[in-house]
N, C-alpha and C positions, 0 to 999 in steps of 0.2 A: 399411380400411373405416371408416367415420363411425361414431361410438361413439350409440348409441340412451338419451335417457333419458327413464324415464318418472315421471311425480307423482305416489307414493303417501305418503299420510300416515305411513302404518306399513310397517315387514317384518318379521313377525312370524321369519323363522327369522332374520336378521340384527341386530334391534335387542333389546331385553327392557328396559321400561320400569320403573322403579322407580315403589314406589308410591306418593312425593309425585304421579311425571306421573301416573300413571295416575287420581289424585284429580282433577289440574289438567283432563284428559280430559272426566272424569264430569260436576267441575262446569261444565264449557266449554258439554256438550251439555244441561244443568239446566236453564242459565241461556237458551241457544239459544231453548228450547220456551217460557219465559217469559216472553221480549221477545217470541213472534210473536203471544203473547196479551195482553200489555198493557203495549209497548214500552221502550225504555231510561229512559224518562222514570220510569218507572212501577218498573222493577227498582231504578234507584238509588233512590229514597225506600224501597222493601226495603229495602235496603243498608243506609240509614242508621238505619233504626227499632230503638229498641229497647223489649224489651217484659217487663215485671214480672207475674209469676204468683204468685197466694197460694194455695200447697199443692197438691203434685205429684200431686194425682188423676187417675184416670184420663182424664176428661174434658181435662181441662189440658193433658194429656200430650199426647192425639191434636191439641187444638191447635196446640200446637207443635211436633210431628212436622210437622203439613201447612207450619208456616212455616219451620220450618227446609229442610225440601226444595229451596224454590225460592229461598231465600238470605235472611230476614231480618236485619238486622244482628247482634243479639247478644239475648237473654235472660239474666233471673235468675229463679231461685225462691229463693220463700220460703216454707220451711219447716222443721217441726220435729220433723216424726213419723216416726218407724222404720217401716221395710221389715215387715209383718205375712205370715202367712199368707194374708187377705184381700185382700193387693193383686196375689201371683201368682195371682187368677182372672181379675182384671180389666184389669190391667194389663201391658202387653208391655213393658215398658222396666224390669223391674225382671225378676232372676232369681230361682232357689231360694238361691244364694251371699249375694244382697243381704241376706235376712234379719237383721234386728238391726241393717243399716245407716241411715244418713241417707237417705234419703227421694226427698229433691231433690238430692241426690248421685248417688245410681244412676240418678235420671232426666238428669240433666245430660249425665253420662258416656258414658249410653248414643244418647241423643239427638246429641250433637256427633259419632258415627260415622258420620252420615247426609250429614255435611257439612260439612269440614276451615275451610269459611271462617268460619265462624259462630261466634261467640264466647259462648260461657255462664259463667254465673257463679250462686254456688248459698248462701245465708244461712241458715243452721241457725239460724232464730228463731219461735217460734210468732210467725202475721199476726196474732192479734188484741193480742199485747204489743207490737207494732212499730207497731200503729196507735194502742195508747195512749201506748206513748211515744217515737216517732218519725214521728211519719204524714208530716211534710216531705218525710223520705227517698223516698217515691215520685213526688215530682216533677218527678222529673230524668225521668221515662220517658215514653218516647212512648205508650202504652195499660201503662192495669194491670187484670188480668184475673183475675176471682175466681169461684171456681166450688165453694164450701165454708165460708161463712163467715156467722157467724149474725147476726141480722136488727143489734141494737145494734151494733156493730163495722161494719157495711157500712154503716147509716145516714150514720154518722161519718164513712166515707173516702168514700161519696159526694159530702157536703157537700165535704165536702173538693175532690177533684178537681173539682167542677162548680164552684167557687170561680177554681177557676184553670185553669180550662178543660182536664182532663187527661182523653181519654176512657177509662170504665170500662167492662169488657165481662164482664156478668155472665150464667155459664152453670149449667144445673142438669141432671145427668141422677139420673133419681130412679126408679128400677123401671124403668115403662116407658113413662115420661114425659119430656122434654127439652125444656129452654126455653132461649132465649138473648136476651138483649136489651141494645141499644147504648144506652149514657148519656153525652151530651156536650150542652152545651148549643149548638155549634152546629158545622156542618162543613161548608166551603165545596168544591164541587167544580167542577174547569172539563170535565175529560173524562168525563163519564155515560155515556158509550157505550148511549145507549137501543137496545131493539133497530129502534126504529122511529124513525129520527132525520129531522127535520125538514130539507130543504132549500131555497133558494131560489137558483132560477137566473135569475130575471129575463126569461123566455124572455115573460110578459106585457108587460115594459115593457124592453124590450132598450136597455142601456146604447149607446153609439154608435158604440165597437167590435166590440159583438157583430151590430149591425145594419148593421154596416158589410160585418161578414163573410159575414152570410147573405141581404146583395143580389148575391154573387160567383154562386148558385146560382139556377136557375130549373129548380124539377123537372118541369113543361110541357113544356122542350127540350131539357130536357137538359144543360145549360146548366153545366159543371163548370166551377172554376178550372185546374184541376190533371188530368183528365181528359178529353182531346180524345173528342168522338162522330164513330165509324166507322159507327154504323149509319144507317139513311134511315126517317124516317117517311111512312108510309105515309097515314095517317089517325090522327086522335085515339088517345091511347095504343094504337097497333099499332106496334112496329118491327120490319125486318128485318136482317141481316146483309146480307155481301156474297155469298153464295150464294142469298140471296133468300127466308132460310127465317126464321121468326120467334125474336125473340127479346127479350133483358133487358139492354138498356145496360146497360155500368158504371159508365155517369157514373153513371146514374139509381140505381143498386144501392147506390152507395159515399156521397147523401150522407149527411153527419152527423145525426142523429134529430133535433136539437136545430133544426138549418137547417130541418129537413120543418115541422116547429111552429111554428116561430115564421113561415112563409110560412103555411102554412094556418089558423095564427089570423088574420093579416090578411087572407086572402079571404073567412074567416068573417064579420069585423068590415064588411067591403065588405057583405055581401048580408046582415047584421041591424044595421044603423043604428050600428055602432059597438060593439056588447054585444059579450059572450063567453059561451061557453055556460053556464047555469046551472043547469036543471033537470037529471034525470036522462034526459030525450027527448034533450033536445038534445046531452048529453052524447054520448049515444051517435050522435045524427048527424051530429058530429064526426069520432066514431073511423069513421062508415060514408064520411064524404068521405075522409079518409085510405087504405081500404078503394079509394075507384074510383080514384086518383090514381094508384095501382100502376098497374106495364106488367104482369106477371106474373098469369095466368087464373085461377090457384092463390090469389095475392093471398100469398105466403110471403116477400115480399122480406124481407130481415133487417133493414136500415135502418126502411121502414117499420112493420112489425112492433115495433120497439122505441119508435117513435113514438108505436104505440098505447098502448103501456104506460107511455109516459112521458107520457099525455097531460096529465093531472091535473096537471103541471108550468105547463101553456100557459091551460089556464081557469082552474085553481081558483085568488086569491089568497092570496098568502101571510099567514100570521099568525104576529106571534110567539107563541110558546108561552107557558103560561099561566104556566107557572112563571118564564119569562124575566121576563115583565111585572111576576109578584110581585115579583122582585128587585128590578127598578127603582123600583119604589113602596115599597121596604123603607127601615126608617130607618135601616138602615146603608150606605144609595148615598147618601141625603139627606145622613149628617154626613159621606159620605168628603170633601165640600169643605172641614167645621169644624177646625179645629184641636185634632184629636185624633191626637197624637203613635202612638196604639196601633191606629191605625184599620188593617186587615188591606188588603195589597196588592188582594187581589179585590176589594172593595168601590170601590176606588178604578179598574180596569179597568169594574165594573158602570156607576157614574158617568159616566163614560167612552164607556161605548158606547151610554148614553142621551144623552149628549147629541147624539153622531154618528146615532143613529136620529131624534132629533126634527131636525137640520140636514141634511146629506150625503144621510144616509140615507134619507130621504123615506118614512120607515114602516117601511124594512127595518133587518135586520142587514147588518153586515159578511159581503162574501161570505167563503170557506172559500176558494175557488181548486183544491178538487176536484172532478173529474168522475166521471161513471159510466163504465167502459165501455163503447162501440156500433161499431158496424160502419162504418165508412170504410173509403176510401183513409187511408195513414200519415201523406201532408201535411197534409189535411185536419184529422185528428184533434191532430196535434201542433199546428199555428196557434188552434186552435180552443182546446186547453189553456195555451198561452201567453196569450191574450186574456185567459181566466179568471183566470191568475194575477197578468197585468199589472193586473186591476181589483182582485181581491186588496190587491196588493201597494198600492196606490193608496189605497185605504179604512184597511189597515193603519198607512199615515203621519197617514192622519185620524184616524185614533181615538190613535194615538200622541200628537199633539196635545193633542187632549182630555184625555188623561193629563195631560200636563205643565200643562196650565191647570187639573185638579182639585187636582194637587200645590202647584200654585203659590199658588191658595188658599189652601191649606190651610197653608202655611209647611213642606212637607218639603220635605228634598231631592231632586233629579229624577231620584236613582240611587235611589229606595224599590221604582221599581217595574221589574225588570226588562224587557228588549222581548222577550225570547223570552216572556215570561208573557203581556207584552201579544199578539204573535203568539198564542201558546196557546189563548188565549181568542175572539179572533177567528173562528180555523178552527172554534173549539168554540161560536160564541155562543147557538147553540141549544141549547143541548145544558147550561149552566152551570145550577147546582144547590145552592140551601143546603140543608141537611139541622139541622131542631131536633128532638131528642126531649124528651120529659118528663123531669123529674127525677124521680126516685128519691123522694124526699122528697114532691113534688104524688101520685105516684103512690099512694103509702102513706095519704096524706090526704086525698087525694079520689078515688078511681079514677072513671075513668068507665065506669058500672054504667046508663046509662039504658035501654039496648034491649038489656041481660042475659034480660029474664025469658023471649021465646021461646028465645033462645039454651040458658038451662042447659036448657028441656026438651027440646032435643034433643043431647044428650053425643053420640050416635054422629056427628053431623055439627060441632060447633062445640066447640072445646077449652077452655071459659071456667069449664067446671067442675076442668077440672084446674089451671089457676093459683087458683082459691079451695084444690084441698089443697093445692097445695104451699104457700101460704101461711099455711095452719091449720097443717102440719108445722113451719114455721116456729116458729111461734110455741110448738107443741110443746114444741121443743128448748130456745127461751128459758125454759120453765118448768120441766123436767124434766131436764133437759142432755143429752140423747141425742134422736131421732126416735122417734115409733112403733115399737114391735117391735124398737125397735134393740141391747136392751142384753142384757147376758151370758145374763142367767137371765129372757127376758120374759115379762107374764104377759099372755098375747094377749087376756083377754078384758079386762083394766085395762087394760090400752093403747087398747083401741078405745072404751071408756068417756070416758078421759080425753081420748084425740083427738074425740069428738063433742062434747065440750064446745067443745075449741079451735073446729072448725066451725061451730060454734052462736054462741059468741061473735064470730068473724070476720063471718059474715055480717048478724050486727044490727050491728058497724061499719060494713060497706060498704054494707048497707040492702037486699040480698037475703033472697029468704025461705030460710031452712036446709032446708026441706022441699026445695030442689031439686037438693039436693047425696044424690044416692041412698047409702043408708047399705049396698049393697053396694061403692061405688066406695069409700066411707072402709072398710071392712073391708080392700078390697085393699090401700091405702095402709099400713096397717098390716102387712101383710103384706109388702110390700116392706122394712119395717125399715130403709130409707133405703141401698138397696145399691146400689151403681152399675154398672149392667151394661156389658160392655164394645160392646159391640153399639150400645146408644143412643147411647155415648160415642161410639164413632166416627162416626157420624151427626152429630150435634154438633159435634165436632172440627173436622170439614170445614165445617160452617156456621160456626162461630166462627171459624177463621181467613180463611174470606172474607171477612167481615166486618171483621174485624182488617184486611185488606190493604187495602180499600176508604177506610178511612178512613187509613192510612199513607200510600197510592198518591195518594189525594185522585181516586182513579177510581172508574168506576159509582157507583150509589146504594145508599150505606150504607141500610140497614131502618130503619124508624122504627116501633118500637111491641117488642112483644117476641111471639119467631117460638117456637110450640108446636106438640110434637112428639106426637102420638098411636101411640108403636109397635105398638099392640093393632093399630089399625085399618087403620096406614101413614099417615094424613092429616094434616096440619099445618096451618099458619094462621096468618097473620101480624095481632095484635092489638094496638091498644092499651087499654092498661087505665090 
């Protein structure tokens, strides 16, 4: 008899995995779910990031929980404080055992269970004697992320890292408060993944392959390349089968949406002088000729139907996006020609693909060489996607071009800029993104405080009164060395004394009135005693290390401003101050 075998991964009564594979397994399927949300590109810059924590707070921790999970390269902390009573309410990576231990030991230890490939490493130093006398030491790291450390010391490693471009990510969960906010002075990104991303397909001014392909079709008669008509018409849109009964070609069903458009913009342009539509009338007497051009009584063809929705493809022109444009008018596309040895490869693609838009590209970008899916016939649709790629692939060598002549200028070598980045950028051109926040330091000295005064009177809707306490708390702790309420023996009613003053003072710096900071919200602030729940923490966490990923990955758009959390209310809000 012929021996039967069949593909299973596993046999559970026959094999018994140890449990290196069974890790190897876990992270295999980790990493699976990773790449389908922000693909291999994007995992290895995970891989390779590595990220510096000061002081294994709770907050901290869930950050690094969420980036260990999905693989980031390696972490360190740093710090210096013993395992307390107070940190098993708040904190899950630390046990009852831990107590009296190292800090960022038992968070290390227990954090690397979640994920055999990940590397930590753990520096029993208080951060703010590391930052007086070592602050170099955190340049080696791809983000340092502080989330406990008082106003002087953070000033310091700000400067610092915005010197030399190291982004800081500064988080706070405070009662029942959470802020987070990205400091880097600049982060370039090619894949944003908007959710509303910009395309153009050309379907207005068809390149002369694509108009070459959609004179093959004539939906009038039917008229397939690739699909012979068996049926017989009868009279204007009426056909029959060969039974004689009515019906719905397939030529006519299967062609491509993109063919139905760019024929019916041109009989539009025949019977209005050459225009396209452009009012909201006309728009829509567009979609109604597409509407009679059906054979189907219903008007449900799928082909057509997708035409309607793709019509905004065929009149509306394209524009580059606003932000593309910024780019190119940015003085870093202008110097990527000068002979600036340190000039960042993106800048020099930006360059690049202005100059291809002002020549080749006759106002556009570089196509993508993706389609959407629609309803065809299979041949149809695959010639149709080749086309797109062959013009793709075509604009690709021109803007590659342009590279080498930005480079050539410029005196670098013509390996500075890779072609898969040049590629990269291309499929992306809509879509490319700098990202600048304030510094830390502008923030501190000048906030912008102009269109505050409706804002603080209404707290339940706008969270700008809670960065003024946390800010006052700050400054608390500078004076008194603990938070409001925080210390062994408080005296609740001194604490709220001395904290009004802080408020009082903060606000004649920033040039608010102190009357708008309600003196029951600073009673509560005091009352929180500066404790960190774990609850907000994990809210945070998960915002911190998206954020964290965005600017690793060099995908989506990193925040710009700092994102506040109102757990009282549930409401947040992304501000800059």
């Amino acid at each position: 008899s012929q021996e039967r075998r069949f593909a299973c991964p596993f046999v559970v009564s026959t094999f018994s995995f140890t449990m290196a594979a069974q890790q190897k397994l876990i992270n295999s399927e980790r990493k699976d779910r990773s790449i389908r949300l922000w693909g291999e590109r994007g995992q290895l810059a995970l891989e390779t990031g590595h990220i510096c924590v000061l002081s294994a707070t709770a907050l901290a921790t869930e950050v690094l929980k969420n980036l260990v999970l999905p693989g980031v390269g390696a972490f360190t902390i740093v710090d210096r404080s013993r395992v307390t009573e107070r940190d098993l309410g708040n904190n899950f990576f630390v046990t009852e055992e831990s107590i009296g231990q190292p800090r960022g030991s038992e968070v290390m230890r227990n954090l690397l269970e979640l994920n055999s490939e990940v590397q930590g490493h753990f520096l029993d130093e208080n951060p703010v004697d590391l930052i007086e006398t070592n602050p170099s030491s955190l340049l080696k790291f791809s983000c340092v992320v502080v989330t406990d450390l008082p106003d002087a010391p953070l000033a310091k490693l700000a400067a610092l890292l915005w010197a030399h471009k190291v982004p800081l990510m500064i988080g706070r969960a405070y009662g029942m408060i959470g802020t987070w906010r990205n400091v880097f002075p600049q982060v370039c990104i090619i894949e944003s993944r908007p959710e509303y991303a910009k395309e153009n397909y050309r379907l207005a001014a068809p390149f002369p392959e694509l108009q070459a392909f959609a004179d093959l079709y004539d939906p009038a008669t039917c008229k397939h390349p690739y699909l012979p008509t068996t049926e017989s018409n009868t009279e204007p849109g009426v056909w029959i089968d060969n039974r004689g009964l009515p019906c719905v070609p397939k030529a006519h069903s299967h062609i491509p949406a993109f063919v139905l458009l760019i024929k019916a913009l041109e009989q539009w342009r025949k019977d209005h002088a050459g225009a396209v539509p452009t009012t909201s009338a006309e728009k829509d007497a567009f979609r109604d000729m597409l509407d009679d051009q059906q054979v189907s009584l219903v008007q449900d063809e799928e082909n057509w139907v997708e035409a309607k929705q793709q019509a905004r493809h065929a009149y509306a022109p394209f524009e580059i996006p606003s932000e593309v444009k910024g780019l190119f008018q940015d003085e870093n596309a202008s110097a990527a020609g000068g002979r600036d040895p340190d000039v960042e490869p993106f800048w020099i693609v930006v360059a690049a693909l202005k100059r291809f838009v002002d020549c080749e590209g006759k106002g556009s970008l570089p196509l993508s060489g993706a389609l959407p899916d629609m309803h065809s016939d299979t041949k149809s649709f695959i010639q149709l996607q080749d086309i797109y790629k062959h013009q793709a692939a075509k604009e690709y060598a021109q803007v590659s071009a342009h590279v080498q002549g930005v480079l050539a200028e410029a005196g670098l070598p013509n390996t500075t800029v890779r072609p898969e980045e040049v590629a990269l950028a291309c499929k992306n051109a809509a879509n490319l993104r700098a990202v600048r926040t304030r510094s830390l330091e502008a923030e501190y000295k000048s906030p912008v405080t102009e269109d505050w005064g409706w804002m603080l009177d209404m707290p339940e809707e706008f969270p700008h009164h809670l960065y003024v306490l946390l800010r006052a708390a700050d400054r608390y702790r500078a004076s008194f060395g603990a938070f409001p309420g925080e210390s062994a023996s408080p005296s609740y009613d001194g604490d709220l004394v001395r904290f009004k003053e802080a408020v009082v003072g903060l606000c004649g710096d920033m040039g608010i009135s102190p009357s708008s900071i309600g003196e029951d919200m600073q009673a509560e602030m005091v009352r929180y005693g500066g404790a960190e729940l774990h609850t907000v923490a994990a809210v945070l966490g998960g915002v911190g290390a998206q954020e964290i990923s965005k600017v690793l990955m060099k995908q989506f758009t990193p925040g710009n401003g700092t994102f506040v959390l109102n757990a009282v209310t549930g409401k947040n809000a992304m501000c800059i101050f």
